[in-house]
N, C-alpha and C positions, 0 to 999 in steps of 0.2 A: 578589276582592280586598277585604282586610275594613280599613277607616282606625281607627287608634289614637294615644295622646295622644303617641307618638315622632316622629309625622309633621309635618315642616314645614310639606309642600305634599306635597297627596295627590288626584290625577284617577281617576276612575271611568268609563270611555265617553264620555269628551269629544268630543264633536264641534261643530265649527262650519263651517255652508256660508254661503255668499253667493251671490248670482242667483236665480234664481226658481225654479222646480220641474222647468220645462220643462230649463233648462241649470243643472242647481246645481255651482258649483264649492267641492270641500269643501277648506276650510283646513287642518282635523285630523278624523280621521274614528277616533271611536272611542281616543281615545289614553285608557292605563290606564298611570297612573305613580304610585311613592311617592319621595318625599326625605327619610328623616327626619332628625330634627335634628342639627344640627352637623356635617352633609354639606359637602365643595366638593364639589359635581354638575356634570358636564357635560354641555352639552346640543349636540350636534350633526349635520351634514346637511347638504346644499346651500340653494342661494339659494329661496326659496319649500318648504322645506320642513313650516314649520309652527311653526317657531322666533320668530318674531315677534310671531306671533299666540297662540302658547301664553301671551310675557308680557305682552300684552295681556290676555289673558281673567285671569291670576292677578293683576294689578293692578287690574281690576274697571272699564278703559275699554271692552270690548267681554261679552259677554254669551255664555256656551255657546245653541247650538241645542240639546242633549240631555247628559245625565249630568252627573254630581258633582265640582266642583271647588272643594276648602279650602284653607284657611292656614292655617296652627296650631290647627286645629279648627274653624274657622270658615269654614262656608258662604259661597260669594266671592258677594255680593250681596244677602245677607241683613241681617237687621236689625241684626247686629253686627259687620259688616263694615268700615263707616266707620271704629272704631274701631280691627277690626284692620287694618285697610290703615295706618297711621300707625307698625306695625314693619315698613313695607316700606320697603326703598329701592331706588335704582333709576339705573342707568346706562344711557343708550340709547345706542345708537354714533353717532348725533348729535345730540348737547347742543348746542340752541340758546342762545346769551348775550349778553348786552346790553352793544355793546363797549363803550359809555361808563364803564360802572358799574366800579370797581374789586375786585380778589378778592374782598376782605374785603364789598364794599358789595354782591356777586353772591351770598355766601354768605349775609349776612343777609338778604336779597329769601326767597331759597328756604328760610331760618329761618320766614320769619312764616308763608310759604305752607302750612308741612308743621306748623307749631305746636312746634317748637324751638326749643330754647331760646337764644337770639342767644349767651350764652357759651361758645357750643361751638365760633364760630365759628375764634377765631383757634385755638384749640386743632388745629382739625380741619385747619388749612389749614399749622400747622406740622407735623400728621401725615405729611401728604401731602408735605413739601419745600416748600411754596410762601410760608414767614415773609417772608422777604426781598420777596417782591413781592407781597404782600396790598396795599398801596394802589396799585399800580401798575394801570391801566387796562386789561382785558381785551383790548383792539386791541392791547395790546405784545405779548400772551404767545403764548407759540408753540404750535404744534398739542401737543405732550406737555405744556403746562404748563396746557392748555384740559382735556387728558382726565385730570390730575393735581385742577385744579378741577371736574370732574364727579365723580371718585370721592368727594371731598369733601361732595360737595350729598349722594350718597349715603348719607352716613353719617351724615349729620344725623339729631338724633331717634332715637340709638344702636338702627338697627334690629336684627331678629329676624332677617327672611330679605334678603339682598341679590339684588338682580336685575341681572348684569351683561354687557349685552350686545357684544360685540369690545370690552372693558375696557383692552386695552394698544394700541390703534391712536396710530401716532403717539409711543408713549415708545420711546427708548432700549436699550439691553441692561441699563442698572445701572438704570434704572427700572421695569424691564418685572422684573427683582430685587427691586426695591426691593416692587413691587407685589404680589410673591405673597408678601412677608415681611409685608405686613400682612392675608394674606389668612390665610396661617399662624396669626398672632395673633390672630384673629375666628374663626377655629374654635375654637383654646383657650377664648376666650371661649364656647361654645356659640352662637356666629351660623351660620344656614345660608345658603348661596353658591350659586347657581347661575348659571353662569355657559357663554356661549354664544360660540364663539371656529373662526374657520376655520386658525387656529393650531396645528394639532395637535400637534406639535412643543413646545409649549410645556402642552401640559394632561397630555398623558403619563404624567408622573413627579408630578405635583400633583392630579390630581381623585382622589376615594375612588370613584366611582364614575358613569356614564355613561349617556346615552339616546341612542340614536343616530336621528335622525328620517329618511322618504323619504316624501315625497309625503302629508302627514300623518298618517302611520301611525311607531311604536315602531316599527323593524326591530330593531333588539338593544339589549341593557342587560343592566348589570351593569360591574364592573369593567374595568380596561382585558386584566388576566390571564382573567378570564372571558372576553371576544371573542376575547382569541388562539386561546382552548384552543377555543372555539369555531369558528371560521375554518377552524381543522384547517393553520393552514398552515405549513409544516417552519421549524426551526429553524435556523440557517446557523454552522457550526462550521468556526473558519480554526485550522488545524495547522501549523506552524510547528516542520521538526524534519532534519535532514541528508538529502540524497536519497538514500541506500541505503535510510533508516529510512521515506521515504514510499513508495518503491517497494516496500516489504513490506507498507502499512498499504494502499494501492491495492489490491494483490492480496487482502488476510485481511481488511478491512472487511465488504467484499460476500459473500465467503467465512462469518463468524463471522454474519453479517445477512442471511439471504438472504430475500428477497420484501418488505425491510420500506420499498422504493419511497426507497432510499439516492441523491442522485445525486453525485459524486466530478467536481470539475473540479481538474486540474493547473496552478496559480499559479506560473511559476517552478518553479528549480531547489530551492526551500527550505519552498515551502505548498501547500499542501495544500486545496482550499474543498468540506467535506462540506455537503450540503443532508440536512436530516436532521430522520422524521416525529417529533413531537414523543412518541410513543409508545415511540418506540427513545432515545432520550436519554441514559438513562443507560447499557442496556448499550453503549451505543456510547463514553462518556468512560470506562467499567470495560475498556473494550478500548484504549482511545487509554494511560490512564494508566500502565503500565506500559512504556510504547512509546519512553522516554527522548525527550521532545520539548522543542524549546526554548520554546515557545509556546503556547498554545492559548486561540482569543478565541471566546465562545458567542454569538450576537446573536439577540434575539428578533425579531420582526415589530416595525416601529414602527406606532403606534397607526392612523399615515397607511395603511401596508398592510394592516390591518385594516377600516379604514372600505372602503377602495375594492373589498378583496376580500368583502365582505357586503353590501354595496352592489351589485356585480355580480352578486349569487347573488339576492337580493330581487327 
């Protein structure tokens, strides 16, 4: 895997252990990943997967044991590092905050820190929904109004690549909206996103493309349509059509399809629920669609049946 100037954030043989020789326990062992730019990436796995400590090593607090890790070209640790680490931001899934201080007075604290510019603060924090209560003291605000002002510190210092770890813990459903509509708009912008979420359900229909972590190691990657087709696992087709017309499509399905490992359960007197390999697909809707049906809903694997079925095969 050869790093070029497309690449956000680009790993080579990453590994990092901890313990001694005798017992090393490896964090990430070998992981090989590219993001390039203007990606939302997702990054997921279980608890001690490696997800952690990946954004630790890309934000330059912890150090690889062996291989190559960049940020927009830039060696993480190297002598031009300090500089690019300043288009990083960064959301940890717990944002410690000084309850005294108010929005506005927490946002400029984390301005001087990162070397931004204090006018971006009110700007940043009427981004986020929180105008109204920037002087109001951080003890008042509520857990979605605390991770509404973390995304905020994030974005300080109009960074390059965002690092956003369980980024919607604690908002809302119109927040947890509101959050990927600015997340939408920072792609436009050419911002890249990576973002690490036990949410699956929610990355889905929003990330461009995905790392799937176990035990330190990449088990799959690639898009979310990449893992299905991967997975191999059938597609589930509900028919929906008068029962004379299922009890002929029962009979000629399997008949017109034969070996292609079809399974046919009877829903009622009116549906029909074909499980169906994702290779037979279409002759199978070229067979339904002349069939006069009142209905017919396709559903893919959700991402979640995806993760746990490659997850079991790794």
């Amino acid at each position: 895997m050869t790093s070029n100037s497309a690449d956000a954030l680009y790993l080579e043989g990453v590994t990092k252990q901890y313990g001694s020789a005798r017992a090393p326990l490896l964090a990430l062992d070998g992981v090989d990943l590219r993001v390039p730019r203007g990606q939302l990436f997702g990054l997921i796995g279980h608890n001690g997967a490696g997800k952690s400590t990946l954004f630790k090593l890309v934000l330059g607090l912890i150090t690889p044991s062996s291989g190559s890790l960049r940020v927009n070209g830039c060696e993480v640790g190297g002598r031009d590092f300090r500089e690019a680490r300043r288009s990083i931001g960064y959301l940890p899934e717990n944002l410690v905050l000084y309850d005294n201080l108010s929005g506005l007075e927490t946002l400029q604290f984390f301005a001087r820190l990162k070397g931004a510019p204090a006018s971006q603060c009110e700007p940043l924090l009427a981004r986020v929904g929180l105008r109204s209560a920037a002087r109001r003291a951080v003890r008042e605000y509520s857990k979605g109004m605390r991770q509404r002002l973390g995304f905020a510190q994030a974005l300080l210092g109009s960074p390059r690549l965002l690092l956003l770890d369980e980024p919607t813990t604690g908002l809302d459903p119109s927040a947890i909206r509101d959050f990927y509509a600015q997340l939408d708009a920072l792609r436009a912008e050419g911002v890249t996103m990576v973002i690490s979420s036990h949410i699956l359900a929610e990355l889905q229909q929003r990330i461009d493309a995905l790392a799937m972590l176990g035990n330190g190691r990449v088990l799959a990657l690639g898009s979310v349509q990449d893992l299905r087709e991967r997975s191999g696992m059938p597609l589930t087709v509900l028919v929906s059509a008068p029962p004379e017309k299922l009890d002929a499509l029962a009979q000629s399905i399997p008949t017109a399809l034969p070996g292609s490992d079809l399974r046919l359960e009877r829903r009622g007197p009116v549906e029909l629920l074909v499980r169906c390999p994702r290779q037979h697909k279409m002759p199978l809707l070229a067979l339904l669609a002349p069939a006069g049906l009142h209905d017919l809903q396709i559903k893919e694997p959700t991402l979640e049946d995806v993760y746990f079925d490659l997850r079991e095969a790794s």
